[in-house]
C-alpha positions in Angstrom: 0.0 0.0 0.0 1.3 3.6 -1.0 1.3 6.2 1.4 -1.6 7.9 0.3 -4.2 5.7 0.8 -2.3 4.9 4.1 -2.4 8.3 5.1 -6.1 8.7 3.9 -7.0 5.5 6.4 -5.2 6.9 9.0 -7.4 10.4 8.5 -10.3 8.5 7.6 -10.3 7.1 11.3 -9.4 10.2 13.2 -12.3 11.7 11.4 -14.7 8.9 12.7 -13.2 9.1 16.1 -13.8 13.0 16.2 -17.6 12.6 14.8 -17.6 9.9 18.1 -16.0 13.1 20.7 -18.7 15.3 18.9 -21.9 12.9 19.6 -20.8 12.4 23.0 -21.4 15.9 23.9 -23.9 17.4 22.1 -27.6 16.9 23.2 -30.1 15.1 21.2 -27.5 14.1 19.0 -27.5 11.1 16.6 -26.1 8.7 18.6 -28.4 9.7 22.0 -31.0 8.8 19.6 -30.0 5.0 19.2 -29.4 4.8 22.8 -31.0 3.0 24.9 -33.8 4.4 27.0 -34.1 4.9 30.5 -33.2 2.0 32.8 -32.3 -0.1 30.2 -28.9 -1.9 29.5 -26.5 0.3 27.1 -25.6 -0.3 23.9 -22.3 -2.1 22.6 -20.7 0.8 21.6 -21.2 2.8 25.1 -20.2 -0.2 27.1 -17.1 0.0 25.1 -16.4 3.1 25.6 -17.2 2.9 28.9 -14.5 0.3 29.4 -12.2 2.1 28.1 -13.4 5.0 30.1 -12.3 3.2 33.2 -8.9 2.3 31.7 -5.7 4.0 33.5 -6.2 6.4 31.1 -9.2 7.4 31.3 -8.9 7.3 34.7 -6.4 10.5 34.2 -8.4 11.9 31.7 -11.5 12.2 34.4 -9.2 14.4 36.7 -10.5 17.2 35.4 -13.7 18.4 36.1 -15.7 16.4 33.6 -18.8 15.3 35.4 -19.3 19.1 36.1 -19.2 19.5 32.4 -21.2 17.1 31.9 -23.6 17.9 34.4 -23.6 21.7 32.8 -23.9 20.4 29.7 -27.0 18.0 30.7 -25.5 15.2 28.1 -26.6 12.0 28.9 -23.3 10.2 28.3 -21.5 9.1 31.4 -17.8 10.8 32.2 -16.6 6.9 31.6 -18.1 7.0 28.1 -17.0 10.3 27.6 -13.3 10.0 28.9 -13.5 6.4 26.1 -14.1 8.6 23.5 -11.1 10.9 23.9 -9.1 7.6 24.7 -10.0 6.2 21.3 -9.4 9.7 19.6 -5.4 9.3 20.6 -5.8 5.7 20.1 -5.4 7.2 16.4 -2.0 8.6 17.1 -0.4 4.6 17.7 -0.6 3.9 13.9 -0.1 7.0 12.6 3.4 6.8 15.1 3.8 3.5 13.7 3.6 3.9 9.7 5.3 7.6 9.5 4.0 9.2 6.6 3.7 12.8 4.6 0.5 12.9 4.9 0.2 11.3 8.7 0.7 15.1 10.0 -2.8 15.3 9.3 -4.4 12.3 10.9 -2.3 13.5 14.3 -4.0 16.9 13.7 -7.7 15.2 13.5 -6.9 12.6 16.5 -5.9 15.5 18.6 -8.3 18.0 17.6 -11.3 14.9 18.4 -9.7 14.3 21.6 -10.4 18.1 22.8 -13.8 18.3 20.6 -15.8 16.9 23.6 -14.7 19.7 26.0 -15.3 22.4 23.5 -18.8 21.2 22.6 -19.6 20.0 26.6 -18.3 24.1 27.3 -20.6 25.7 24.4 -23.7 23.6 25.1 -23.4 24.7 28.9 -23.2 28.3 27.9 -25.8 27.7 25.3 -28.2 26.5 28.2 -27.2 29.0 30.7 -27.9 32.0 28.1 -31.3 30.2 28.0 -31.8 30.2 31.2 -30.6 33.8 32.0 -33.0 35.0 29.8 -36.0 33.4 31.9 -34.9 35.5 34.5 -36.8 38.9 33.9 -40.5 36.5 33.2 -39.6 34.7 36.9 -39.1 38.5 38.7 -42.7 39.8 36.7 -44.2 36.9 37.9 -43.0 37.4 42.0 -43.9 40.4 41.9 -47.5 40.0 40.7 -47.5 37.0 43.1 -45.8 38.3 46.3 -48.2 41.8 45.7 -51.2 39.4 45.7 -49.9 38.7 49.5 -48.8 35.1 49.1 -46.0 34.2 51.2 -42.4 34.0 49.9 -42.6 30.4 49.6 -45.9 29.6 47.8 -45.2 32.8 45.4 -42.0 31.3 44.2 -44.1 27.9 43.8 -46.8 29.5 41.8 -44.3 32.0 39.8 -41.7 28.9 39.0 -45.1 26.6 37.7 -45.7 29.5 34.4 -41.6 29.5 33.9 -40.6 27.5 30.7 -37.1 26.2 29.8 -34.1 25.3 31.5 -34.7 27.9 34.6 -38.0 26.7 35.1 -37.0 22.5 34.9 -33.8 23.8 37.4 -36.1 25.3 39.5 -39.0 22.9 40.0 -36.5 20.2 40.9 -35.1 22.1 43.4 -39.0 22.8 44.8 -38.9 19.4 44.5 -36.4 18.9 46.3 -37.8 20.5 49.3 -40.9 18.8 49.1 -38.6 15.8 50.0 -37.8 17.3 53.4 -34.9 20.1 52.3 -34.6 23.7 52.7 -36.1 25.4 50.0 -34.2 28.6 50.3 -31.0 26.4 50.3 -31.9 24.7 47.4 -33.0 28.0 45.2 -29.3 29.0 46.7 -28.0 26.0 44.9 -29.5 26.6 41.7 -27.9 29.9 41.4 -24.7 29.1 42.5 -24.9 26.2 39.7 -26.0 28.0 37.2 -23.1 30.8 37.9 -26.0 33.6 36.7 -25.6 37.0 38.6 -29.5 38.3 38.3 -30.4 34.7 39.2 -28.3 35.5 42.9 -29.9 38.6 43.1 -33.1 37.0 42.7 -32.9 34.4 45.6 -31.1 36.9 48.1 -34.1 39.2 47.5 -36.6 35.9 48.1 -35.0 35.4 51.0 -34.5 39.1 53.2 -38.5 38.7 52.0 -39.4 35.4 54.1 -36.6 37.3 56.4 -38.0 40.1 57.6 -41.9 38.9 57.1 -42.9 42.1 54.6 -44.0 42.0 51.3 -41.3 43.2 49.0 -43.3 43.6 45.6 -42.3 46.8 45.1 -38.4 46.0 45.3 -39.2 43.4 43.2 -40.2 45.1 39.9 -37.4 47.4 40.0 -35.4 44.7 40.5 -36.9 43.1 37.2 -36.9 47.3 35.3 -32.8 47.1 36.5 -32.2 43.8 34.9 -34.3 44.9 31.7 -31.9 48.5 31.7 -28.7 46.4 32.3 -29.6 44.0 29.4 -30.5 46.3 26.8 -27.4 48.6 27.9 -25.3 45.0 27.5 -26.9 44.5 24.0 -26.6 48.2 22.9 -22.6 47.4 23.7 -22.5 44.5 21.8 -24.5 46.2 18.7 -21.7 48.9 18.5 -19.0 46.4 18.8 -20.7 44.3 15.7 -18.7 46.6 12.9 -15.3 46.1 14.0 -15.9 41.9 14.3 -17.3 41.9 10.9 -14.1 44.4 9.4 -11.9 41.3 9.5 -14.1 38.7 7.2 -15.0 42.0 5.1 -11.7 42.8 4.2 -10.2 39.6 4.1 -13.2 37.3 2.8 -15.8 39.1 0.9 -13.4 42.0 -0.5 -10.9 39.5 -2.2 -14.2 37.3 -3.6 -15.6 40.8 -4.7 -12.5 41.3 -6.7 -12.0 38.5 -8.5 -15.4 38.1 -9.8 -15.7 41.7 -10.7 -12.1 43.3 -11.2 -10.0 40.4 -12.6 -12.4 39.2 -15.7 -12.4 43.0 -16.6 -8.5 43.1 -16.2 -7.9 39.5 -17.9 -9.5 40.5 -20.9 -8.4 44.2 -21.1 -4.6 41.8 -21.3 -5.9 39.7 -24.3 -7.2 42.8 -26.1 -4.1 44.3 -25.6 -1.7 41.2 -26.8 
């Protein structure tokens, strides 16, 4: 065999392994799909890769803070499965070492790009799902503030607010109600969700829930322009980022659409003014 086609086999599996790292971390992907459902045995490919999750090398590979990642991410792969992926993405590298060729550079390049793929696409689904659920937050403080000026208490107006939240803040919270229907403190748990979640409105939100069961007084008003501050601090964020939007797009402008505007407009003219010349 040439070195071509061994170097194409060689890409031709980093390639697969890196499509592997990919549908490990992205939710609802094609292989979540074919997996099995709840509570049922997992497939042969996931018990593989779980194997060789728990592997000394995987092992090392789980140091880092994977299951939070994960947990972030809501995937529903395991860290075992996961860390199995990235083990068979630099499995690639051993016959690439082996059978040195020109072309090998690039199968190297794909192994170790799939072997870091997971933690990119585990860190942009997180902040995918926490941008989601940040913008929840300014529905949940309208609806405490309707709730808490009806005179509910602190407690049973978070319950009724949370139950008319949709998406991921709404799912976070109602767990951690439920939660406390189990016998927990529900401030503690709310608490927990923001301190998961890492959103800085969310925080404001429970510390304002709780001086309110605190001191025993309706805080309605405090509420609402609680909810008017985090409306004037997001459209003041988004203004920013609108005036910051002409000097990201100067680079593909002048680098990218400038050169393609050239050569379908400026080159034919100068090509042919050549040949009419000659």
């Amino acid at each position: 065999m040439s070195e071509i086609p061994i170097a194409a086999v060689l890409a031709a599996m980093a390639c697969a392994s890196c499509v592997a790292s990919v549908a490990t971390a992205a939710p609802g992907s094609i292989v979540d799909r074919f997996a099995p459902p709840a509570g049922a045995e997992a497939s042969a490919g996931r018990r593989f890769l779980g194997a060789l999750g728990r592997s000394r090398l995987g092992r090392r590979i789980r140091r880092g803070r994977l299951d939070e990642r994960l947990a972030a991410a809501r995937s529903t792969w395991t860290p075992d499965e996961v860390a199995g992926a990235k083990v068979a993405a630099l499995a690639c590298v051993v016959p690439v070492i082996a059978a040195p060729t020109p072309l090998a550079v690039v199968g190297v390049s794909i192994a170790l790009v799939a072997f870091r793929m997971p933690d990119i696409v585990l860190s942009r689904v997180a902040r995918t799902w926490r941008r989601a659920a940040s913008g929840e937050i300014p529905l949940l403080l309208d609806l405490l503030a309707v709730t808490t000026s009806a005179g509910l208490a602190p407690q049973a107006a978070v319950r009724v607010a949370v139950e008319q939240v949709r998406g991921p803040l709404g799912d976070e919270l109602r767990r951690a109600l439920g939660r406390a229907d189990l016998g927990r403190r529900w401030r503690d748990e709310l608490t927990a969700v923001a301190e998961r979640l890492g959103l800085r409105d969310l925080h404001r939100v429970v510390a304002l829930v709780r001086r309110t069961e605190t001191l025993g007084a309706s805080t309605a008003g405090e509420i609402a322009r609680l909810a008017s501050d985090v409306r004037s601090e997001r459209r003041a964020r988004a203004a920013e980022r609108a005036r910051t939007a002409p000097v990201k797009m100067l680079f593909p402008l002048v680098f990218l659409i400038l050169p393609a505007f050239l050569l379908l407009t400026v080159v034919p003219v100068l090509l042919t003014t050549v040949r009419s010349i000659q």
